[in-house]
DSSP file (Angstrom, degrees, kcal/mol; ACC not computed):
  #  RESIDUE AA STRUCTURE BP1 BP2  ACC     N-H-->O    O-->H-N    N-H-->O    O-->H-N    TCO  KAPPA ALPHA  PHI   PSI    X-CA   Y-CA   Z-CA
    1    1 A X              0   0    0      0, 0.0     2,-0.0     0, 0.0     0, 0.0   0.000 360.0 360.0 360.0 136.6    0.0    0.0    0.0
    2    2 A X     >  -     0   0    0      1,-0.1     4,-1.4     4,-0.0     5,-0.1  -0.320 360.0-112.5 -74.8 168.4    1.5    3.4   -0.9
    3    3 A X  H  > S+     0   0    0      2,-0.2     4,-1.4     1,-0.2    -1,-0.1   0.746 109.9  56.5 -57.7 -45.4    1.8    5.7    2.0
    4    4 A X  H  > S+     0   0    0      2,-0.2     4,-2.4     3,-0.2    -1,-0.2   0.828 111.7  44.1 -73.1 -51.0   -0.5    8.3    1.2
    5    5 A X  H  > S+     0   0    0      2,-0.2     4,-2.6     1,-0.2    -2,-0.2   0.997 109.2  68.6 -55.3 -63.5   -3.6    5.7    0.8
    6    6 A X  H  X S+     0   0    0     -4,-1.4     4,-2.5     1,-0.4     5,-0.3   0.770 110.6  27.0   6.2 -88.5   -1.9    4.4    4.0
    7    7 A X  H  X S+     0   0    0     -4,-1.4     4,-2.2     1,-0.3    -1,-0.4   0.814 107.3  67.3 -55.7 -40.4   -2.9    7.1    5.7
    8    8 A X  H  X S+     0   0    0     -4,-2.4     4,-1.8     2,-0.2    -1,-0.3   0.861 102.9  46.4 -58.5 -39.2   -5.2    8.0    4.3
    9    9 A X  H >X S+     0   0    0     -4,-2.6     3,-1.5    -3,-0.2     4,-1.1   0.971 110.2  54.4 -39.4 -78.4   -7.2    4.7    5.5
   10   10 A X  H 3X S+     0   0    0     -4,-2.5     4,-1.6     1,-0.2    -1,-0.2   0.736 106.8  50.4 -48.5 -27.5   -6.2    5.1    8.9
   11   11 A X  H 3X S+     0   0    0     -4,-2.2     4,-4.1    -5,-0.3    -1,-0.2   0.936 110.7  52.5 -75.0 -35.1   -7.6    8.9    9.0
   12   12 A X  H <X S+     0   0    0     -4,-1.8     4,-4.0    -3,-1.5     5,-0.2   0.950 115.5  37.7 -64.7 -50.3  -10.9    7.6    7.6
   13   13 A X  H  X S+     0   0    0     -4,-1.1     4,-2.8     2,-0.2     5,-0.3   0.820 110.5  61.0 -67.6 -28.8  -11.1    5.0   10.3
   14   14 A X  H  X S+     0   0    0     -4,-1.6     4,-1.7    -5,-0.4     5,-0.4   0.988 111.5  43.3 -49.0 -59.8   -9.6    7.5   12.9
   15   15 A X  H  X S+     0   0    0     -4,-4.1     4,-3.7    -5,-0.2    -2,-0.2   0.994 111.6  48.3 -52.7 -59.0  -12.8    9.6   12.0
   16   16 A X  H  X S+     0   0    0     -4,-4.0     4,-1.1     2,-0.2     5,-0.2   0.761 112.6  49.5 -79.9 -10.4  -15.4    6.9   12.0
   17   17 A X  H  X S+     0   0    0     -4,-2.8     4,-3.4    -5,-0.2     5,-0.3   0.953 114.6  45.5 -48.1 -78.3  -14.1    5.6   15.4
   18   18 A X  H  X S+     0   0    0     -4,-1.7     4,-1.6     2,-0.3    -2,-0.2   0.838 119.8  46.8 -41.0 -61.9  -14.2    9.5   16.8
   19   19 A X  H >X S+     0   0    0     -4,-3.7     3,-0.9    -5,-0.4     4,-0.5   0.970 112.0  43.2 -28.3 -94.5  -17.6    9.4   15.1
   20   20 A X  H >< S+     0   0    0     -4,-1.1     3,-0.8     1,-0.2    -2,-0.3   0.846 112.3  59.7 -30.3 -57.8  -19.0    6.1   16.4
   21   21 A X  H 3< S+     0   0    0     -4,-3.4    -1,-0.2     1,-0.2    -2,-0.2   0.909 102.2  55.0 -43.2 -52.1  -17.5    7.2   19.9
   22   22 A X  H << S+     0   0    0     -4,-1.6    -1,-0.2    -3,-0.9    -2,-0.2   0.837  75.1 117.4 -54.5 -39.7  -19.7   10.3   20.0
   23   23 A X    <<  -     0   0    0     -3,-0.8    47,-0.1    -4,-0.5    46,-0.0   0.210  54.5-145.1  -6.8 152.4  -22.7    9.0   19.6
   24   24 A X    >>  -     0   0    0     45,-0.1     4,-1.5     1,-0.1     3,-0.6  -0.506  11.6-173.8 -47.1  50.8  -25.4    9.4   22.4
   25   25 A X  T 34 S+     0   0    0      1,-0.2     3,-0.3     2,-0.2     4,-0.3   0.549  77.0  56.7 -15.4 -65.8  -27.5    6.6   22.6
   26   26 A X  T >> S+     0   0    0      1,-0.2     3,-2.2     2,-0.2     4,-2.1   0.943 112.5  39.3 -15.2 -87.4  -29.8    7.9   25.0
   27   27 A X  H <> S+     0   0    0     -3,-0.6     4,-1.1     1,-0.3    -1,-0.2   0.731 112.8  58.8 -38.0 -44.8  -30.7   10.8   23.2
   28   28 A X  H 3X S+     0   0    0     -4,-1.5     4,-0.8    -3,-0.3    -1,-0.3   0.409 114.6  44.7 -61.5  -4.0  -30.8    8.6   19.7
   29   29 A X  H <> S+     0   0    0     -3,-2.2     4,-0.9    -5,-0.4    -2,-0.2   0.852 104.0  53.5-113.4 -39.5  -33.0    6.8   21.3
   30   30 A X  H  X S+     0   0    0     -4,-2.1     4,-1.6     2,-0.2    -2,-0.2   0.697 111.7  53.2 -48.8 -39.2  -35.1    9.4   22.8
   31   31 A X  H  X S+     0   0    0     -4,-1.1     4,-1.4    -5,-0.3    -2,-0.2   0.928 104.6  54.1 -62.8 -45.0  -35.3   10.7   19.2
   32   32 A X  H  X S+     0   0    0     -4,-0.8     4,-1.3     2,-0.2    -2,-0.2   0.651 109.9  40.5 -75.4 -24.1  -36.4    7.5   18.0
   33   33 A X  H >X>S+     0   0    0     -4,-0.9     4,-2.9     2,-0.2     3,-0.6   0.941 120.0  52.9 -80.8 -57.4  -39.8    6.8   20.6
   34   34 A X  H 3X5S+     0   0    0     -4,-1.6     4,-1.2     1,-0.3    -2,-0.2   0.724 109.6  41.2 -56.5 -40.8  -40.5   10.6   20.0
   35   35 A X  H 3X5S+     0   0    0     -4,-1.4     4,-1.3     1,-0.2    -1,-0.3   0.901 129.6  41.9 -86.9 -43.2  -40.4   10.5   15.8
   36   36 A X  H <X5S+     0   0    0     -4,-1.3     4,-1.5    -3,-0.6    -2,-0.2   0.715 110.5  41.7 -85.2 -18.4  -42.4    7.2   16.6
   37   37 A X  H  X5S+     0   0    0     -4,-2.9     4,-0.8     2,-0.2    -1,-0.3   0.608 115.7  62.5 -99.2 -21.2  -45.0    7.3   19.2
   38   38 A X  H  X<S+     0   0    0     -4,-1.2     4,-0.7    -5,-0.6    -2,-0.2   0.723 106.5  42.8 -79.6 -24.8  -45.6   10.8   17.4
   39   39 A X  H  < S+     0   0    0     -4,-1.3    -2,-0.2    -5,-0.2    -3,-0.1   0.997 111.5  52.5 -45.2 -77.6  -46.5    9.2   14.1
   40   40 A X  H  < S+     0   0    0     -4,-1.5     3,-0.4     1,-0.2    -2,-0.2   0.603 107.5  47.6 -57.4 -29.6  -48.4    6.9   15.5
   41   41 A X  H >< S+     0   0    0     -4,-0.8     3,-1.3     1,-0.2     4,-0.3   0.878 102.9  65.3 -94.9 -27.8  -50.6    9.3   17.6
   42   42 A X  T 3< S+     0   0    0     -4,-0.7    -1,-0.2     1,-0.2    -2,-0.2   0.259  96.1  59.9 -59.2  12.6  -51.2   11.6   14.3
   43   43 A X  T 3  S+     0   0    0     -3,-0.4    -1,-0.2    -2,-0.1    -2,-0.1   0.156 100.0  56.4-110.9 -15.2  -53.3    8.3   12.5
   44   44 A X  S <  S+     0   0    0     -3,-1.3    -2,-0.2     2,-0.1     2,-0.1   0.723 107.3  56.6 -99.9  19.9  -55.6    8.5   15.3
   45   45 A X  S    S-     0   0    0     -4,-0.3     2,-0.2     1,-0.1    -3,-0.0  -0.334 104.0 -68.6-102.5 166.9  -56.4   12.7   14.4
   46   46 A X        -     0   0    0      1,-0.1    -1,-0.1    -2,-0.1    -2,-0.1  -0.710  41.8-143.6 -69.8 148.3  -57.8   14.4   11.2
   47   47 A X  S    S+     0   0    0     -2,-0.2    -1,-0.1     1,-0.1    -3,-0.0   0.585  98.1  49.4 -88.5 -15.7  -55.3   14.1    8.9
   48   48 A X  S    S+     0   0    0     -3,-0.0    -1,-0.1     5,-0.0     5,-0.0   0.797  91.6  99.8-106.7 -40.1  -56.0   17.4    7.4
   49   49 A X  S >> S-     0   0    0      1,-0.1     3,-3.5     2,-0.1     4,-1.1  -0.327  83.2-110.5 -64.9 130.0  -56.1   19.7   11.0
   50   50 A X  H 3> S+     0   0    0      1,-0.4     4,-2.5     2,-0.2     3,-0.3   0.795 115.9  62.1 -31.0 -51.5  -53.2   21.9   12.5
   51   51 A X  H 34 S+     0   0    0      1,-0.3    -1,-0.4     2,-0.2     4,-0.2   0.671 105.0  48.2 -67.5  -9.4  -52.8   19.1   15.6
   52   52 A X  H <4 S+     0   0    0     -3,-3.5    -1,-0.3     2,-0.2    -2,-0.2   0.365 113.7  47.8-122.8 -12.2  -51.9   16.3   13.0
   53   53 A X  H  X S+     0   0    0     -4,-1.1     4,-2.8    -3,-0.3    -2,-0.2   0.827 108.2  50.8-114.6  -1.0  -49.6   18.4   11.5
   54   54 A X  H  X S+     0   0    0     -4,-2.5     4,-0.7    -5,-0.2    -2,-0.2   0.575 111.0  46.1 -49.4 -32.0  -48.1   19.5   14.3
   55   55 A X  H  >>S+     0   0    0     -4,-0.2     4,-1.4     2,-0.2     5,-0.5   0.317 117.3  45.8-108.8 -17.5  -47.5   16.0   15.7
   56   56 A X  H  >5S+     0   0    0      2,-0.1     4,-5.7     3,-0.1     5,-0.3   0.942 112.6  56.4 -83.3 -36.7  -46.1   14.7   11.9
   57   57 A X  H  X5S+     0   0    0     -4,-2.8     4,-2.7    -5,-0.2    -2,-0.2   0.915 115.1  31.2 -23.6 -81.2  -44.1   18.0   11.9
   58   58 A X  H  X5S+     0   0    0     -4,-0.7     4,-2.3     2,-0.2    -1,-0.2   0.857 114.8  63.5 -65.2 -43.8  -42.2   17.4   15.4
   59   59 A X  H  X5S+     0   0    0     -4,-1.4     4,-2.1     1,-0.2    -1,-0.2   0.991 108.6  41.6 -52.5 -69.4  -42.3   13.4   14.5
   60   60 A X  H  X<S+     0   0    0     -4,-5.7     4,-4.0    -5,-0.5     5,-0.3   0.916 108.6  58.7 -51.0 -29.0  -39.9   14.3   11.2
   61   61 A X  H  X S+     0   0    0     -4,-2.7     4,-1.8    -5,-0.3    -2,-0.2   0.985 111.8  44.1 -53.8 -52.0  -37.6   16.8   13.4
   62   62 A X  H  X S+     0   0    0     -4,-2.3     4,-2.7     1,-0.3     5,-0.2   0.894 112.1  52.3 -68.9 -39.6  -36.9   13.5   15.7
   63   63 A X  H  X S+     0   0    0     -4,-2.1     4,-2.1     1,-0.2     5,-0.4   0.960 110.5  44.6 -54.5 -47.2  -36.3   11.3   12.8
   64   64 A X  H  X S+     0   0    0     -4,-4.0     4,-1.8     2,-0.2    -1,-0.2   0.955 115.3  50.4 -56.0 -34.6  -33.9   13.5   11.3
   65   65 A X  H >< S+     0   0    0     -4,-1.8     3,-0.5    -5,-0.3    -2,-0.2   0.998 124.1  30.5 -68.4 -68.3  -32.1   14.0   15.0
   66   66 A X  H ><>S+     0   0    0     -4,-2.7     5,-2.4     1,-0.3     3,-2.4   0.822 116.5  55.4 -70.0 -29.3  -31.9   10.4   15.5
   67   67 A X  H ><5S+     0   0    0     -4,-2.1     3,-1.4     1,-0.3    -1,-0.3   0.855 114.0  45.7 -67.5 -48.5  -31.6    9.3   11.8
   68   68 A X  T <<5S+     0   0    0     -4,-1.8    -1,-0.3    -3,-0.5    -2,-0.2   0.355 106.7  55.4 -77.4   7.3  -28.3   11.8   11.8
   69   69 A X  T < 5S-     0   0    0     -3,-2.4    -1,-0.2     2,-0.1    -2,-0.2   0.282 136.0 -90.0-128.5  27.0  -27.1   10.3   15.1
   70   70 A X  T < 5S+     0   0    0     -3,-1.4     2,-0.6     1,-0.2    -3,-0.2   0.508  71.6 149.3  80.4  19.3  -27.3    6.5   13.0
   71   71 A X      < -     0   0    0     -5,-2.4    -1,-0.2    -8,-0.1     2,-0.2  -0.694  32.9-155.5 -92.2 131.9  -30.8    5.1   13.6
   72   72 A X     >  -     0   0    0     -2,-0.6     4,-0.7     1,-0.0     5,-0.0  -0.334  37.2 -98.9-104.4 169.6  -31.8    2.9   10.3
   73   73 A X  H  > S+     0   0    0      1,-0.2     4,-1.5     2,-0.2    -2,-0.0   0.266 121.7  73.9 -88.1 -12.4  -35.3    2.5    9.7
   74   74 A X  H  > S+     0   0    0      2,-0.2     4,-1.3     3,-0.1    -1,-0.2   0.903  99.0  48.2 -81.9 -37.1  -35.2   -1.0   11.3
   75   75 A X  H  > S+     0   0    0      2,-0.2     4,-2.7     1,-0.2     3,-0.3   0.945 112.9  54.5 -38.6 -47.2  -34.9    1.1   15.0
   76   76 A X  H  X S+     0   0    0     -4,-0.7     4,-2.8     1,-0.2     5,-0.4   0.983 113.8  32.8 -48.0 -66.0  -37.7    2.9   13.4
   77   77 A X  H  X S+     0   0    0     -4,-1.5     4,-0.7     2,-0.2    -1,-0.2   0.732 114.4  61.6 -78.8   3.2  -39.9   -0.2   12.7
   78   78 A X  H >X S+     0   0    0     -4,-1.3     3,-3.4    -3,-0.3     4,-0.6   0.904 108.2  44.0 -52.0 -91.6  -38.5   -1.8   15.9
   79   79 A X  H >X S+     0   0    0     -4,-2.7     4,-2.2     1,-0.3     3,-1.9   0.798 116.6  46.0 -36.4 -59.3  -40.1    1.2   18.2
   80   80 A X  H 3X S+     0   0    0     -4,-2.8     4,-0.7     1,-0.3    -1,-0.3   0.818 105.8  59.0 -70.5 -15.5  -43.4    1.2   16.2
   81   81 A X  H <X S+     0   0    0     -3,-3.4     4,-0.6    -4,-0.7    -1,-0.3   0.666 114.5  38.5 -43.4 -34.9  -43.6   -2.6   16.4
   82   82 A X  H <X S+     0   0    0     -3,-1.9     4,-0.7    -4,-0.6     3,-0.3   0.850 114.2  50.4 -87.8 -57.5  -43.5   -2.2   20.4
   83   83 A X  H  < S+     0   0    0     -4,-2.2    -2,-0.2     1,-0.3    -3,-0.1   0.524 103.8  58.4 -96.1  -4.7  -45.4    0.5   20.7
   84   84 A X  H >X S+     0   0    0     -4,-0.7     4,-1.1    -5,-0.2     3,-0.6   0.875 109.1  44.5 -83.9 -31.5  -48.2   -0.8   18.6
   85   85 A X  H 3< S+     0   0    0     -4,-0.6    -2,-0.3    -3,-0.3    -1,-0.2   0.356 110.9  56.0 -69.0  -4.4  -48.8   -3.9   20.7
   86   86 A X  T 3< S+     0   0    0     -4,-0.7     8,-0.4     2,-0.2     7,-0.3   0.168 106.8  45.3-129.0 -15.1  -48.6   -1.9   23.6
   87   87 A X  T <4 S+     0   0    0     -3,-0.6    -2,-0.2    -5,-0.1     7,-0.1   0.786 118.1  47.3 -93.6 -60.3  -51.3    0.4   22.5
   88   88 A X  S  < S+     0   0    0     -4,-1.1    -2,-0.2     1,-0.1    -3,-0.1   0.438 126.4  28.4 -32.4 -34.6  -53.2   -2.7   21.6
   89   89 A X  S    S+     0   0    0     -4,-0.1     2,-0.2     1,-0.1    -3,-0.2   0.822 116.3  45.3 -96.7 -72.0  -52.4   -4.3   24.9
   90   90 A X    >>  +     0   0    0     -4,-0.2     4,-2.6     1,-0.1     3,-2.4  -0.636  40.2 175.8 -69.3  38.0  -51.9   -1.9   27.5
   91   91 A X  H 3> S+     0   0    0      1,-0.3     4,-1.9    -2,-0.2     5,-0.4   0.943  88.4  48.2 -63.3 -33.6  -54.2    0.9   28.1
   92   92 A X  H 34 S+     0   0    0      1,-0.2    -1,-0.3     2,-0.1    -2,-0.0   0.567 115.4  42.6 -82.8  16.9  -52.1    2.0   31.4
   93   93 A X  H <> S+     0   0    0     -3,-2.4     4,-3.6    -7,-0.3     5,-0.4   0.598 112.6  55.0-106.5 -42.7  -48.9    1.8   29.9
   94   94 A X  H >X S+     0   0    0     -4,-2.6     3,-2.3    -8,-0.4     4,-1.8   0.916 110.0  45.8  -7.9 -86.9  -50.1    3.5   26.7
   95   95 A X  H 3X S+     0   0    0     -4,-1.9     4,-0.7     1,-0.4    -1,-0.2   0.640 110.6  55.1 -72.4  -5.5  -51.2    6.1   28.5
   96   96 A X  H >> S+     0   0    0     -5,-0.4     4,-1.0     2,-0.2     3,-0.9   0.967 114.3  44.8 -87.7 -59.6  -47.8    6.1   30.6
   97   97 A X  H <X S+     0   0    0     -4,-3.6     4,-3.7    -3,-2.3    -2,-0.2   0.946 107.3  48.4 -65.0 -45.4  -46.1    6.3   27.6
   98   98 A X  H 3< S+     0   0    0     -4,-1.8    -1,-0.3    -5,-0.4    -2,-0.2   0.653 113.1  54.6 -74.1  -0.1  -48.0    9.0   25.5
   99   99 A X  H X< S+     0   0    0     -3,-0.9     3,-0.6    -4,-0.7    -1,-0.3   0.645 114.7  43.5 -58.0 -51.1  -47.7   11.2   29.1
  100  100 A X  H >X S+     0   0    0     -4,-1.0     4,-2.4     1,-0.2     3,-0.5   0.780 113.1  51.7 -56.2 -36.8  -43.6   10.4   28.6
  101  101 A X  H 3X S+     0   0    0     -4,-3.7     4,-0.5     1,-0.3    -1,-0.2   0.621 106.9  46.1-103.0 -11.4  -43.9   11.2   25.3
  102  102 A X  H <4 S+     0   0    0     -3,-0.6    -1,-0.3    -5,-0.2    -2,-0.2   0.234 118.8  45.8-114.4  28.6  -45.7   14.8   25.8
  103  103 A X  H <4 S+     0   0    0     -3,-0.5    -2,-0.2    -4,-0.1     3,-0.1   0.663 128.2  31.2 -86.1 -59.5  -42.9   15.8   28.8
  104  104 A X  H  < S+     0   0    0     -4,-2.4    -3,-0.2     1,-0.1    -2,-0.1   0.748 113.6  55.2 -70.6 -50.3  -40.1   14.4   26.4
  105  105 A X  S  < S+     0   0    0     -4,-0.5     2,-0.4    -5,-0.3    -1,-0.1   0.155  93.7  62.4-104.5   7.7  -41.1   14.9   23.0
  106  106 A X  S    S-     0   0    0     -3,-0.1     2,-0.3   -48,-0.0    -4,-0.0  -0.940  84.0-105.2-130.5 141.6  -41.8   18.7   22.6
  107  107 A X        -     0   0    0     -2,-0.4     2,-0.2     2,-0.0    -2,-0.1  -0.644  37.4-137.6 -87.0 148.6  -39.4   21.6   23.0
  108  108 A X              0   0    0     -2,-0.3    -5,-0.0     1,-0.1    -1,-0.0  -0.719 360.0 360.0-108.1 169.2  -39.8   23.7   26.3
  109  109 A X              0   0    0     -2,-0.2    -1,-0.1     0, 0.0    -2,-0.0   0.349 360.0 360.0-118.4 360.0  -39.6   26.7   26.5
C-alpha cells in the first residue's frame, strides 16, 4: 500500500471511530420513541387539522435527529412494532407512555 492511501485509510477509520464514539444513545433513542410514538398518535387525528400536523411536523424533526445520530429505519420499525402492541395491549402503559412522550417529545420553553 503506498503511503498516502496508507494514511489515508487510517484517517478515515480515525474519524469513523471519533464518530462512532460520539454517539449518544440515550438521546438517539429518545429521538427515536419521540419521531415514533408521534406518528403513531397523528393516525388517530384528522389528517388534514393543525394538531396532526403538528404532531407529523415534530415526528420528522426527531427522525432527522436520530436518523443523523445512525438510527436505520429498522430502529424505526423496531419502536413502532412495540409501541403498537402496547397500544393494543396496555391501556395504562399507553397512556404512561403518551404522558412520557408529551414531557419528552416537545421543545420547552
Amino acid at each position: 500500500m503506498k503511503p498516502t492511501l496508507c494514511t489515508s485509510v487510517f484517517l478515515v477509520a480515525l474519524s469513523f471511530n471519533s464518530w462512532a464514539q460520539e454517539v449518544d444513545y440515550d438521546k438517539r433513542n429518545l429521538h427515536i420513541f419521540c419521531a415514533s410514538h408521534l406518528k403513531l398518535l397523528s393516525g388517530t387525528i384528522d389528517d388534514g387539522g393543525d394538531e396532526y400536523k403538528a404532531l407529523m411536523f415534530m415526528s420528522g424533526v426527531h427522525r432527522d435527529e436520530a436518523t443523523g445520530m445512525g438510527a436505520t429505519e429498522k430502529h424505526f420499525s423496531d419502536v413502532n412494532t412495540y409501541l403498537k402492541k402496547v397500544r393494543n395491549t396496555s391501556k395504562p402503559k399507553w397512556s404512561s407512555l403518551t404522558s412520557r412522550s408529551k414531557e419528552l417529545c416537545f421543545p420547552q420553553s
